[in-house]
N, C-alpha and C positions, 0 to 999 in steps of 0.2 A: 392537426388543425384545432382538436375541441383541448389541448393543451394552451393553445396559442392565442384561445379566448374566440377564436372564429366557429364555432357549434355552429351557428344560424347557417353559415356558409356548408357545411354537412351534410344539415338537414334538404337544404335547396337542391346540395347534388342531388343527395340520395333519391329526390323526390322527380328529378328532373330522369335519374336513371330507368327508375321504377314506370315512368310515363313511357320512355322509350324502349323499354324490354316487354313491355307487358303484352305484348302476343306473345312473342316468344315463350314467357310464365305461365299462358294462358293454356300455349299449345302441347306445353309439356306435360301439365297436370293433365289435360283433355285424355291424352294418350295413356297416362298411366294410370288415369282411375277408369276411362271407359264412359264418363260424362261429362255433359257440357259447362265449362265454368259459366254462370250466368254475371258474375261479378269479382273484383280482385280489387282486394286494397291493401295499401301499403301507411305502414306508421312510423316512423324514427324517432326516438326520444332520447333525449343525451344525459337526463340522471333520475331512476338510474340507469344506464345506457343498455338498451336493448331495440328490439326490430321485429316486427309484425306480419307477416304475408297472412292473406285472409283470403280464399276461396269459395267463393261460395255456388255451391252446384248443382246442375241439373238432378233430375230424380233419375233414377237406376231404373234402366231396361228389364222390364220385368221379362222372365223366359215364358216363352208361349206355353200355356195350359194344354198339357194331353189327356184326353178322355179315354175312355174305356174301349173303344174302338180304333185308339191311335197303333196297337201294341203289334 
């Protein structure tokens, strides 16, 4: 399509995909880092052609503190 001089039309899918999958993207990172995505953004750009996921994430569970008496 970005041969065919339609780029714009690309960009639109892509942009259109990214809005409909993004729980999906949301829920997969969620699970494999262990934190909350608080935000996700998507960027297409056709020169020079490349593509962006951006997650940005809750803070990390910190492990409960054991004291001298925990043992």
């Amino acid at each position: 399509m970005i041969d065919a001089g339609r780029g714009d039309a690309v960009v639109q899918i892509r942009m259109e995909y990214q809005q409909a999958i993004e729980a999906t993207f949301r829920a997969a990172v969620e699970r494999a880092t262990g934190r909350r995505v608080f935000s996700f953004a998507s960027v297409t750009k056709l020169s020079p052609a490349y593509v962006v996921e951006i997650f940005r994430l809750g803070p990390r569970k910190q492990p409960a503190l054991s004291g001298p008496d925990d043992g």
